[in-house]
C-alpha positions as MATLAB code, in Angstrom:
seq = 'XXXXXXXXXXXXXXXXXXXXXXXXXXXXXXXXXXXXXXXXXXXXXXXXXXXXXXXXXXXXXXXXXXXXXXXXXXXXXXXXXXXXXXXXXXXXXXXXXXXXXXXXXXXXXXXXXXXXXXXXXXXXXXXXXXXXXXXXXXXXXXXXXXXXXXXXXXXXXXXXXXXXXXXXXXXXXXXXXXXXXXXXXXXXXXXXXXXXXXXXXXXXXXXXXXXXXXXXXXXXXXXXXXXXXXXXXXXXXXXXXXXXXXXXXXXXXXXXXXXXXXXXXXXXXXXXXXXXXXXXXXXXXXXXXXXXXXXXXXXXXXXXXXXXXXXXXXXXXXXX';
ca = [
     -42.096  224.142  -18.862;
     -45.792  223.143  -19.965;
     -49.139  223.840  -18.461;
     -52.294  223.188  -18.177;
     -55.557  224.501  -17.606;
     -57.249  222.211  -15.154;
     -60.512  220.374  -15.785;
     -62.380  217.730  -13.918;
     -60.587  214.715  -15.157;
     -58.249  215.978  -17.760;
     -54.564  214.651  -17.370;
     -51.860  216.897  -19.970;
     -50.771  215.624  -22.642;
     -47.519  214.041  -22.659;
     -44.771  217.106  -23.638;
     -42.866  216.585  -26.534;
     -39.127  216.885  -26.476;
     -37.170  219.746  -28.930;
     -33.640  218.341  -30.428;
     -30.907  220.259  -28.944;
     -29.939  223.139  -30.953;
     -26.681  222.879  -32.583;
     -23.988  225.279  -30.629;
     -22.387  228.030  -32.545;
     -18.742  226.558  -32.229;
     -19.770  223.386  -33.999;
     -17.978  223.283  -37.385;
     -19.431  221.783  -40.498;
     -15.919  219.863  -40.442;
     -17.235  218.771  -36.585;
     -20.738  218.214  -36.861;
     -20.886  215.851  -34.202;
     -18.369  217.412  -31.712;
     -19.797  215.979  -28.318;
     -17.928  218.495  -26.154;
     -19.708  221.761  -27.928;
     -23.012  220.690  -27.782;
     -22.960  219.085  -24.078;
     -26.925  219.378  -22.631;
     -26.363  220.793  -19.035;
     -26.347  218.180  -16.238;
     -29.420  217.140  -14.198;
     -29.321  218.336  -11.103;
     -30.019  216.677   -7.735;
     -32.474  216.678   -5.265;
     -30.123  218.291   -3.113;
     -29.461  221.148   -5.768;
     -33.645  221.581   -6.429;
     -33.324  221.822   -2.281;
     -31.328  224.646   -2.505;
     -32.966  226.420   -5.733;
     -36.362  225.977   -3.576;
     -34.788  227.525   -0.695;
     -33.546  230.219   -2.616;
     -37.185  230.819   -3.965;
     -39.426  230.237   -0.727;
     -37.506  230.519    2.484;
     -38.390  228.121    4.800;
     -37.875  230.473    7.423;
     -40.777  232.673    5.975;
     -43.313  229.940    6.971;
     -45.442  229.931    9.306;
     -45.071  228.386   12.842;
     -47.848  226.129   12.650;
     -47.181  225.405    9.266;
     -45.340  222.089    7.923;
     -42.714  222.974    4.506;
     -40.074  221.364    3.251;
     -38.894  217.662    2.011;
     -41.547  214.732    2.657;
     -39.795  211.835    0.720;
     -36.421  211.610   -0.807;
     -32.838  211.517   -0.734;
     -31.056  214.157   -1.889;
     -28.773  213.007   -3.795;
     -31.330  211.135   -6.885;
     -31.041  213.076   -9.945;
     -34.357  214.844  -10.806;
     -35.020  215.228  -14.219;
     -38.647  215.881  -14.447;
     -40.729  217.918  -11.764;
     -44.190  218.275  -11.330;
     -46.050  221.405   -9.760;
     -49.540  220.547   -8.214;
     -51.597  222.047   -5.525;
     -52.575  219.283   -4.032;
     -50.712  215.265   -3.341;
     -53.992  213.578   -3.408;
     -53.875  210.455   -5.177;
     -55.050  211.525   -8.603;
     -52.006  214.230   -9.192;
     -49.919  210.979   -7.684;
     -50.915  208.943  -10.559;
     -50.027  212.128  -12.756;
     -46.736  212.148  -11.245;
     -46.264  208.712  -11.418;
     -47.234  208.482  -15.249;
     -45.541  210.796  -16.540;
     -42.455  209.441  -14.394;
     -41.815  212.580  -12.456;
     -38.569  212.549   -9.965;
     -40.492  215.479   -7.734;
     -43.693  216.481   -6.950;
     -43.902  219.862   -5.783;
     -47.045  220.937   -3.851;
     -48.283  224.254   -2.605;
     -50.336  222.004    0.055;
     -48.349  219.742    2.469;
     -49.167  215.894    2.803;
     -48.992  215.637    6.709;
     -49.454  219.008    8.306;
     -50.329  217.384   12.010;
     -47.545  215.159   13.045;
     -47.923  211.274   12.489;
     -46.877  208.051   14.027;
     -47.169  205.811   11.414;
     -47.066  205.946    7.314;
     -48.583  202.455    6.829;
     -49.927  201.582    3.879;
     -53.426  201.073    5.245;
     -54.067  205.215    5.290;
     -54.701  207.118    2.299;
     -51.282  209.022    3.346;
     -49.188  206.596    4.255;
     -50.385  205.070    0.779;
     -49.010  207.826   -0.867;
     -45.694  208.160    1.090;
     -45.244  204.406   -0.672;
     -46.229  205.137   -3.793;
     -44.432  207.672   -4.372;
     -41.005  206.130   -2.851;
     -41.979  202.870   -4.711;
     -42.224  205.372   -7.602;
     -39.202  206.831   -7.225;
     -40.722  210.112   -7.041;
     -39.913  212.616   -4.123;
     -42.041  215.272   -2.915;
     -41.499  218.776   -1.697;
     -44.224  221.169    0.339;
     -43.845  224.501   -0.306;
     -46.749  226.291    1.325;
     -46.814  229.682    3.812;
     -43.213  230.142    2.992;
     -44.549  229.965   -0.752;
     -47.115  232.532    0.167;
     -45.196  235.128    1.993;
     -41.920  234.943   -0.002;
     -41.933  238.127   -3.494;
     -43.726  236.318   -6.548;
     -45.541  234.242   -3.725;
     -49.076  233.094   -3.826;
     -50.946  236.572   -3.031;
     -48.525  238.209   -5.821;
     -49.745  236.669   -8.449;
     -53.157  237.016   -7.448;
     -52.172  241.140   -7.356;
     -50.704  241.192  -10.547;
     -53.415  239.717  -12.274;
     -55.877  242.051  -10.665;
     -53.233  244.645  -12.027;
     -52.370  246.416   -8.616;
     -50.424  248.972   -8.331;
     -47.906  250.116   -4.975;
     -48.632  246.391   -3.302;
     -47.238  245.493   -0.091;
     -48.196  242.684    2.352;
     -51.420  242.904    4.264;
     -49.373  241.565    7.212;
     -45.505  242.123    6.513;
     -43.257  238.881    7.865;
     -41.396  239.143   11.006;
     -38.401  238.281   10.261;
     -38.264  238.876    6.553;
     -37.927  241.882    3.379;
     -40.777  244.415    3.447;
     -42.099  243.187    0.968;
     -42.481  239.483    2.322;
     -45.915  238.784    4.198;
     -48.945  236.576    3.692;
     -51.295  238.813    1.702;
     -51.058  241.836    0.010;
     -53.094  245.215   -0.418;
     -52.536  247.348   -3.625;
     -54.815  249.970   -6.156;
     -56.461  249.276   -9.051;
     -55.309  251.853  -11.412;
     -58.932  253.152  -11.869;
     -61.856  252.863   -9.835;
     -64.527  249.940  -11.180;
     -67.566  248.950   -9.868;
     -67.395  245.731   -7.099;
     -69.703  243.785   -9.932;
     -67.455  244.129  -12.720;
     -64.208  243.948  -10.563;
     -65.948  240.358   -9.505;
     -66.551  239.662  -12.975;
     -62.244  240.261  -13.175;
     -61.962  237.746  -10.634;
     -64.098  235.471  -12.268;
     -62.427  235.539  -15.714;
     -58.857  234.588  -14.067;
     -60.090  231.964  -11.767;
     -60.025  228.397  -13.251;
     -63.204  227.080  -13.677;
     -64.946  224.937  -10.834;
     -68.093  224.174   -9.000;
     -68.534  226.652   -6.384;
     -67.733  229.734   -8.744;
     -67.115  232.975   -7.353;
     -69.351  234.498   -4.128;
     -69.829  238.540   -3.603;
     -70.887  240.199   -0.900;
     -71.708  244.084   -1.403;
     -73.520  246.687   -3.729;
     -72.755  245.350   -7.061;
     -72.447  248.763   -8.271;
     -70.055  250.924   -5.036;
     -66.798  251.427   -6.526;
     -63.321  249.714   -5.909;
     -60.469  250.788   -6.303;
     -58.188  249.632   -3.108;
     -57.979  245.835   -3.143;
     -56.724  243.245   -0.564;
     -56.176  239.605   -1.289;
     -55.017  236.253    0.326;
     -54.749  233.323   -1.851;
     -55.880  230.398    0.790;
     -58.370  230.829    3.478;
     -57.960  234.665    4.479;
     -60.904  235.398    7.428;
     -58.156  235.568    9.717;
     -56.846  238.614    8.324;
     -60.005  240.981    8.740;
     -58.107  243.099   11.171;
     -55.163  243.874    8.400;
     -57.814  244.503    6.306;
     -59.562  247.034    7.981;
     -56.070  248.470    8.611;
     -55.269  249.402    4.935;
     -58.626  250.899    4.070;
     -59.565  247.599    1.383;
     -62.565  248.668   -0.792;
     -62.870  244.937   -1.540;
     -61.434  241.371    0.083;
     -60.574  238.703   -2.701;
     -59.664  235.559   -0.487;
     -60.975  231.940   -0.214;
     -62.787  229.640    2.252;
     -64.989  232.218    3.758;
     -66.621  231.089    6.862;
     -70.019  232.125    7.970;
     -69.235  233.560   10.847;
     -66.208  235.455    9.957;
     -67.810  236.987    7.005;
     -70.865  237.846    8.566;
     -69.148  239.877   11.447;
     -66.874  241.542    8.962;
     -69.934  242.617    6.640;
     -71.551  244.310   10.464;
     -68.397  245.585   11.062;
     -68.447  247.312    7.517;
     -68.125  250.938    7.032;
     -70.020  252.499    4.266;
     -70.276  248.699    3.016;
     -66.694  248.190    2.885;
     -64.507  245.982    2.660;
     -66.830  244.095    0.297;
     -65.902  240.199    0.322;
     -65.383  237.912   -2.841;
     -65.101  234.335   -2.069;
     -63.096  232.185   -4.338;
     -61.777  228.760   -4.518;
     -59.378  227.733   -2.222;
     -57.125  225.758   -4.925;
     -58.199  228.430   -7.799;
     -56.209  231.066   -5.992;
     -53.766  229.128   -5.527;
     -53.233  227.246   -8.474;
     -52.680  230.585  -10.488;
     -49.215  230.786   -9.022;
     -48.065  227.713  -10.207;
     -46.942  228.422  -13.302;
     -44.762  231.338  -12.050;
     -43.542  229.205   -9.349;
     -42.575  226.616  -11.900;
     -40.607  229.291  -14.563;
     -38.746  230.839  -11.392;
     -37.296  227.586  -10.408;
     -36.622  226.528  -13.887;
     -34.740  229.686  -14.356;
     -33.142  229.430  -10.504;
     -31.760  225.883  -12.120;
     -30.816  227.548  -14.796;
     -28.582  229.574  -14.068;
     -26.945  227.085  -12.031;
     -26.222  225.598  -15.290;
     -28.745  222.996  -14.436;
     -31.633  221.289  -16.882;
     -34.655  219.819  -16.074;
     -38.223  218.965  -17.299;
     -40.987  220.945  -15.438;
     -44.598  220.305  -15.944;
     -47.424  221.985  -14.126;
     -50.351  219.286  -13.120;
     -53.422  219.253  -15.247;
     -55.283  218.241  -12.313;
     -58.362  219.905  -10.668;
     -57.886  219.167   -7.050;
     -60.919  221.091   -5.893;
     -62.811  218.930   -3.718;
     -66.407  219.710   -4.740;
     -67.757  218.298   -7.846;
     -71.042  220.561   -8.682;
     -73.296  223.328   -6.730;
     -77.342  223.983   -7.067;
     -78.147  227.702   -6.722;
     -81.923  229.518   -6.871;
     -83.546  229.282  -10.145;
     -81.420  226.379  -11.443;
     -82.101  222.488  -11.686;
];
């Protein structure tokens, strides 16, 4: 599985492919005995279906939420999967390229239902190029979020939390399932240089990283939600956050929560919406590769080079 940082414009470079190693019951008198050095079978649509399922319940999504298979029939072969944040048309012509089976996306295509997929629409455009491509795709969003190694996870593990559970645990899930999660820092830092943390694991894009709070109160109790999170205030409140590390922060959201603050706290950092989330796609991608695995499964899994952040620069005080 190969990865890539993202950068405006930058596409990965094509993987290279290993030669099989040679299996131990090959004999020198056998060298090219077919049967002992079989590559494991590519599996199906259908079969990456069920690894997915197995990985991100579809019953842990959300109500309003759309997950699941957008294009394809099950039973194609897959041999090479892409992992991307976004379908926009850019990681398309990645997919397409590079002559990816799937495209997996943490962000689904239609989330509003449709009535047509003509190719006059941006969507519908993609819908047809990617069945004209031959590649499927596959949303796996909220249930991608709430599900253990989801979204929010990662984002806690690279913070290096300690005793995490979910800011808001899922209804009809484990306890440890939930969009968001709330952990400790295992000791106390100020909310500057915790930012400065954040900063150094986010990928790099236009809008950088916003704080709100005295740069130098100390953190130590941390809640995070990779996607827009300022509907989540309440939870956070709840479990006593010293600091908020989510994305999309609207003004009016954040500005009540800051009035509603007690001794300053929860202090806010404001990230990217697809830098959060585009840290968990290289777990993602290693889970299912292992998932297919074990199911004696191969296949080729690449995670998009592709910065789908929609701005392109920012201008902020004392800069031209």
């Amino acid at each position: 599985m190969e990865t890539d940082k993202p950068a405006e414009g930058s596409k990965p470079a094509a993987p290279g492919t290993d030669p099989a190693a040679p299996d131990s019951a090959t004999t020198p008198e056998t060298p090219d005995d077919s049967a002992a050095s079989a590559p494991h079978p590519v599996p199906s649509l259908g079969d990456v279906l069920l690894a997915a399922e197995e990985l991100w319940p579809a019953s842990l999504a959300e109500g309003w939420d759309a997950v699941g298979l957008v294009a394809g029939r099950p039973s194609r072969p897959v041999e090479r999967i892409l992992f991307a944040v976004d379908p926009t048309a850019e990681v398309i012509d990645e997919a397409l390229e590079w002559g990816a089976d799937l495209l997996l996306t943490h962000h689904p295509l239609f989330l509003k239902p449709v009535h047509s997929v003509a190719g006059t629409g941006f969507k519908g455009d993609a819908v047809h190029r990617l069945i004209e491509g031959g590649c499927a795709l596959l949303t796996v969003h909220t249930n991608g979020d709430s599900a253990v190694g989801g979204v929010s996870d990662v984002l806690a593990d690279a913070f290096g939390l300690r005793d995490v559970v979910p800011l808001v645990p899922a209804e009809d899930g484990l306890p440890e399932e939930g969009i968001g999660r709330v952990g400790d820092l295992r000791d106390a830092t100020t909310l500057a240089d915790f930012a400065k943390l954040v900063f150094s694991i986010m990928p790099a894009v236009a809008g950088g990283v916003r704080v709100a709070g005295d740069p130098h109160g100390l953190v130590r109790r941390v809640a995070v939600c990779g996607g827009a999170g300022d509907s989540l205030f309440d939870a956070v409140r709840r479990h006593q956050a010293d600091v908020y590390v989510t994305a999309d922060l609207r003004h009016h959201p954040a500005s009540e929560a800051r009035e509603a603050a007690v001794n300053g706290r929860p202090y806010l950092i404001d990230v990217s919406h697809f830098g959060s989330e585009w840290l968990w796609l290289t777990p993602a991608a290693n889970a299912l590769e292992n998932v297919l695995t074990d199911q004696g499964f191969a296949a080729e899994i690449r995670i998009s080079g592709t910065n789908t952040d929609p701005w392109d620069f920012v201008l902020t005080p004392g800069l031209n």
